[in-house]
Residue frames as a rotation matrix with the C-alpha (Angstrom) as fourth column:
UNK 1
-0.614 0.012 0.789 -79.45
-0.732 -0.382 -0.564 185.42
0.294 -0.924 0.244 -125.88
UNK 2
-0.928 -0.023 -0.371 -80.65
0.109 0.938 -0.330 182.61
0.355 -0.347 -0.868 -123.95
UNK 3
-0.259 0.648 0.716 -84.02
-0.452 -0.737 0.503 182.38
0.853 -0.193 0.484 -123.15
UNK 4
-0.795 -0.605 -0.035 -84.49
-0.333 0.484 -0.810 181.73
0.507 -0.632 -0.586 -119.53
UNK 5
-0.739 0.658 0.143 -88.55
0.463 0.651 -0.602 181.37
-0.489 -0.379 -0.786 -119.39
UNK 6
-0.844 0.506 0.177 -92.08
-0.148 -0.538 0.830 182.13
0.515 0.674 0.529 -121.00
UNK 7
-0.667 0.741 0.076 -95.15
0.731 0.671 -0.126 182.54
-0.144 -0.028 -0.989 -120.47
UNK 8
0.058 0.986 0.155 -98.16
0.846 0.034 -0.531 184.14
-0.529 0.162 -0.833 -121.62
UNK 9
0.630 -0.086 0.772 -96.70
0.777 0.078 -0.625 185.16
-0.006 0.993 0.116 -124.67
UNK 10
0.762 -0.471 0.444 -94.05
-0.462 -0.876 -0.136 186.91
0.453 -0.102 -0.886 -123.05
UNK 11
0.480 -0.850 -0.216 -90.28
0.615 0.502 -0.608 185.46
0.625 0.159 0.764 -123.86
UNK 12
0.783 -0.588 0.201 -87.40
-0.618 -0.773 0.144 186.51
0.071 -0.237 -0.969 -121.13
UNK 13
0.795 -0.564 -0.223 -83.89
0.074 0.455 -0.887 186.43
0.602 0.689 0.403 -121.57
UNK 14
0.853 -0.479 -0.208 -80.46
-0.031 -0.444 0.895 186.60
-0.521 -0.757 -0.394 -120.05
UNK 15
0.685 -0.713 -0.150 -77.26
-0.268 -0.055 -0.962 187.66
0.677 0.699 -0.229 -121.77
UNK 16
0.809 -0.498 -0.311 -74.26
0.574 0.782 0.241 186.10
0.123 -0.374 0.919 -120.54
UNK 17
-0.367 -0.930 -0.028 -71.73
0.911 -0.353 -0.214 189.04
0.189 -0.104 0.976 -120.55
UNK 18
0.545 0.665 0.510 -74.73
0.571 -0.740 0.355 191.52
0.614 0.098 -0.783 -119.45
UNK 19
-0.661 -0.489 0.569 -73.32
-0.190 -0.624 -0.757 194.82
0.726 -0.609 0.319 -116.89
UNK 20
-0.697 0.369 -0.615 -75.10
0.672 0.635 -0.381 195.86
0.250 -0.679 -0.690 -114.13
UNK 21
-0.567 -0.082 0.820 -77.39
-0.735 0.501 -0.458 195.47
-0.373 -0.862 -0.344 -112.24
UNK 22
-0.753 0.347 0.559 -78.18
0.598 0.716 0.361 191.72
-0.275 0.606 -0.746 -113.18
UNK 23
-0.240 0.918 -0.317 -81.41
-0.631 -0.396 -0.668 192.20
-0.738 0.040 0.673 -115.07
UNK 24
-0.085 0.733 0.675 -83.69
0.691 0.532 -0.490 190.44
-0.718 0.424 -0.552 -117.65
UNK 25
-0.813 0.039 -0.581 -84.51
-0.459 -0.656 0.599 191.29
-0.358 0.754 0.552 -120.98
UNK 26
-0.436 0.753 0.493 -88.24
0.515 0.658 -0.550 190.55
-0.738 0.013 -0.674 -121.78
UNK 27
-0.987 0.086 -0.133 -90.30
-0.152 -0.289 0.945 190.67
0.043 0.954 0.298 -124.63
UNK 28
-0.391 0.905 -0.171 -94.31
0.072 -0.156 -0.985 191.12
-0.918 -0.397 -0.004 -125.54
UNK 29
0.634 0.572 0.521 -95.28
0.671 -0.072 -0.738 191.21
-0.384 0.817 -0.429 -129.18
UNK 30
0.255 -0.708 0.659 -93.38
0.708 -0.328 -0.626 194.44
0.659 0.626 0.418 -130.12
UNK 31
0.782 -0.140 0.607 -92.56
-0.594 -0.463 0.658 195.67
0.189 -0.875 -0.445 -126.47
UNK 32
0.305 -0.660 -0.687 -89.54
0.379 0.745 -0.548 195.07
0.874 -0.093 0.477 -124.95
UNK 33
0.571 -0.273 0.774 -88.15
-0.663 -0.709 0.240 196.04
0.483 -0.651 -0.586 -121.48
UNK 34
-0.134 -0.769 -0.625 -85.54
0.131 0.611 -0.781 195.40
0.982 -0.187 0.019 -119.22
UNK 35
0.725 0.599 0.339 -86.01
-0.124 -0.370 0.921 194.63
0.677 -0.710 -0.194 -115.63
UNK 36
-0.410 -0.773 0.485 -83.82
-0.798 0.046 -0.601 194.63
0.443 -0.633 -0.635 -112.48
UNK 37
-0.396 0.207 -0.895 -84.16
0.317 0.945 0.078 191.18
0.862 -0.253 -0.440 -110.50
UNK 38
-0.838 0.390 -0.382 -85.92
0.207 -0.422 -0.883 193.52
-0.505 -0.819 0.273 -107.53
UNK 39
0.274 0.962 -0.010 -88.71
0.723 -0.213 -0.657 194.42
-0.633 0.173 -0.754 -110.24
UNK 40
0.316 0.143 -0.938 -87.84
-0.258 -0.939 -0.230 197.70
-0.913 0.314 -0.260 -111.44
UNK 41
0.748 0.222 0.625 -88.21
0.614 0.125 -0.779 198.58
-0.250 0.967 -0.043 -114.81
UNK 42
-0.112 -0.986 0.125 -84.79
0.803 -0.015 0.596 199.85
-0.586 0.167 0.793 -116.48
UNK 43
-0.764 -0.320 -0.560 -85.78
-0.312 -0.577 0.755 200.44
-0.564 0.752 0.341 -119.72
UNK 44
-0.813 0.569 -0.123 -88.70
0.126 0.378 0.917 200.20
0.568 0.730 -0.380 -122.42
UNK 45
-0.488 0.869 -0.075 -92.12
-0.873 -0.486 0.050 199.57
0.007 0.090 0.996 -121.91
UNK 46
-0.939 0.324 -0.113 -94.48
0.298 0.933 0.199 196.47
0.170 0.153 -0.973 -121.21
UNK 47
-0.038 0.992 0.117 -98.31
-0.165 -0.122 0.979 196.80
0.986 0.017 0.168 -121.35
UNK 48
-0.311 0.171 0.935 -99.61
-0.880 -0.423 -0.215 197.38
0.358 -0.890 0.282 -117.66
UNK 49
0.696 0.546 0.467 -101.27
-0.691 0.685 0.229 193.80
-0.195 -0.482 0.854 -117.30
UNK 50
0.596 -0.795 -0.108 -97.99
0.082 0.194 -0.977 192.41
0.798 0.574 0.181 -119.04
UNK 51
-0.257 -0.912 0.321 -95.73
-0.239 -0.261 -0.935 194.00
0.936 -0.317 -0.151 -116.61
UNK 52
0.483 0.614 0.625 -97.88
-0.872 0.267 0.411 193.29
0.085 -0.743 0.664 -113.79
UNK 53
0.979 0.135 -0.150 -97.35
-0.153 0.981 -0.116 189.76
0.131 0.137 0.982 -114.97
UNK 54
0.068 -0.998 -0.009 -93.04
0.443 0.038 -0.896 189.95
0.894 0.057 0.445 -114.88
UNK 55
-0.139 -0.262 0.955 -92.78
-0.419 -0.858 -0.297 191.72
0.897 -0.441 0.009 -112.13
UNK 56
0.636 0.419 0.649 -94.83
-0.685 0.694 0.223 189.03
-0.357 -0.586 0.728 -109.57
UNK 57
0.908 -0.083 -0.411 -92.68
-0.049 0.953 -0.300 186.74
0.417 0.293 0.861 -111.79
UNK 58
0.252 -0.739 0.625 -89.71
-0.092 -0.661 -0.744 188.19
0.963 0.130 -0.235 -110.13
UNK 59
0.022 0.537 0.843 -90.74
-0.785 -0.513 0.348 188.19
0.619 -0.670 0.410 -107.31
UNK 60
0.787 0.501 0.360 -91.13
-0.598 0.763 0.245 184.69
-0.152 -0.408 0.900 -107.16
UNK 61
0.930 -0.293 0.222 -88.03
0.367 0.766 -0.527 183.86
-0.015 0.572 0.820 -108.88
UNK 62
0.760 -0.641 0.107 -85.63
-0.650 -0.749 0.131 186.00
-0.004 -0.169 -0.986 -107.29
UNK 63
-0.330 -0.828 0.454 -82.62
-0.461 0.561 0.688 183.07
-0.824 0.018 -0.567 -106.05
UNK 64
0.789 0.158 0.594 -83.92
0.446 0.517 -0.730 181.21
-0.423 0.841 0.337 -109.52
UNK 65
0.962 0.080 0.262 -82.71
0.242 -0.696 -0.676 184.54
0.128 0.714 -0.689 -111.45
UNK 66
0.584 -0.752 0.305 -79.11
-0.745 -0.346 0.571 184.79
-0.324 -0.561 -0.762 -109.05
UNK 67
-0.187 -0.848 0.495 -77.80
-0.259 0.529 0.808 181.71
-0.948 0.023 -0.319 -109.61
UNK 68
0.652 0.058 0.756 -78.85
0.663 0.441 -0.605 181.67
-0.368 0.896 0.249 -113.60
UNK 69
0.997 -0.072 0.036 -77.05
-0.077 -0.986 0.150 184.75
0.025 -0.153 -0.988 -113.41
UNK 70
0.090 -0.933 0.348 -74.03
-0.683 0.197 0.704 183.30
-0.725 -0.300 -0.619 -112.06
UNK 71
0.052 -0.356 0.933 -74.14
0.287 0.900 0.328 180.22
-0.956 0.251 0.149 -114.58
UNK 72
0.808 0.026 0.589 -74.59
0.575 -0.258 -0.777 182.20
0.132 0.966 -0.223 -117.75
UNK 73
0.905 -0.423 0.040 -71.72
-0.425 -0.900 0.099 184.29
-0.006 -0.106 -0.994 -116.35
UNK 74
-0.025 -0.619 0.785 -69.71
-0.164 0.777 0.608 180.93
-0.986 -0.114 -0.121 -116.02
UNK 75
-0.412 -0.703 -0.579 -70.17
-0.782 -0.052 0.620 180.81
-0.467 0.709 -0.529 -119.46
UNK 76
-0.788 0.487 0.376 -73.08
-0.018 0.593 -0.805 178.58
-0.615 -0.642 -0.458 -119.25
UNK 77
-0.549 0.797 0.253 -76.53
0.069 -0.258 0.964 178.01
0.833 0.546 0.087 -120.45
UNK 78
-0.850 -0.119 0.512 -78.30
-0.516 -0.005 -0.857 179.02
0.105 -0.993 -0.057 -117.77
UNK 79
-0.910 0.405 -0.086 -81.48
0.262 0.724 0.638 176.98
0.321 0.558 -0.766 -116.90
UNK 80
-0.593 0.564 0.575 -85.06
0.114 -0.648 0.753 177.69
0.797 0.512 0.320 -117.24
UNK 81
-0.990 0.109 0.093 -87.10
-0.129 -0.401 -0.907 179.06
-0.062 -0.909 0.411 -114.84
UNK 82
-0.635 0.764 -0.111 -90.51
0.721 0.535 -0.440 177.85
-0.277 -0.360 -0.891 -113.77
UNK 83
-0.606 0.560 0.566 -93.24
0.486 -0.302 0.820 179.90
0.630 0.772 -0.089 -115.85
UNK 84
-0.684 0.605 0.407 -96.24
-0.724 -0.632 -0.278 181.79
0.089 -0.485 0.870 -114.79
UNK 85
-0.876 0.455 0.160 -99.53
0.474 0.873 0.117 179.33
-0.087 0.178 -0.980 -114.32
C-alpha cells in the first residue's frame, strides 16, 4: 500500500483497489485507523493529539487526497502529499 504522506511519526496510506468511501489508512506506533477524506474516523483508534493531527491534515488536503485517489485507481502510484509542519 502506497504511502501517500508522513509526518510526525504518523505514516498514511492509500490502497489502489480500496471501496468506499475514498478513505486513508493511517498509522501511529501500534494504532491504526481509517479515515474518510471529510475527517471522520471509520475505523480503529488514533491517540487524541494524533488524530487531532490527521484530521486538520485532511482538511487541508482534501483535492490533494481526490485526485491521488483517482491516480492510484488508474492504477498508479499516487503522489505524495505535503506533510504536516
Amino acid at each position: 500500500m502506497p504511502i501517500v504522506s508522513m509526518f510526525y511519526g504518523i505514516v498514511v496510506r492509500m490502497f489502489a483497489d480500496d471501496h468506499n468511501p475514498p478513505h486513508i489508512h493511517v498509522a501511529y506506533q501500534s494504532e491504526k485507523a481509517v479515515y474518510a477524506f471529510d475527517g471522520e474516523c471509520l475505523t480503529g483508534k488514533l491517540p487524541r493529539k494524533q488524530h487531532t493531527l490527521v484530521v486538520a491534515w485532511i482538511m487541508l488536503h482534501q483535492e490533494e487526497l481526490q485526485a491521488a485517489r483517482t491516480v492510484c485507481h488508474g492504477g498508479e502510484q499516487p503522489m505524495r502529499i505535503e506533510p504536516l509542519r
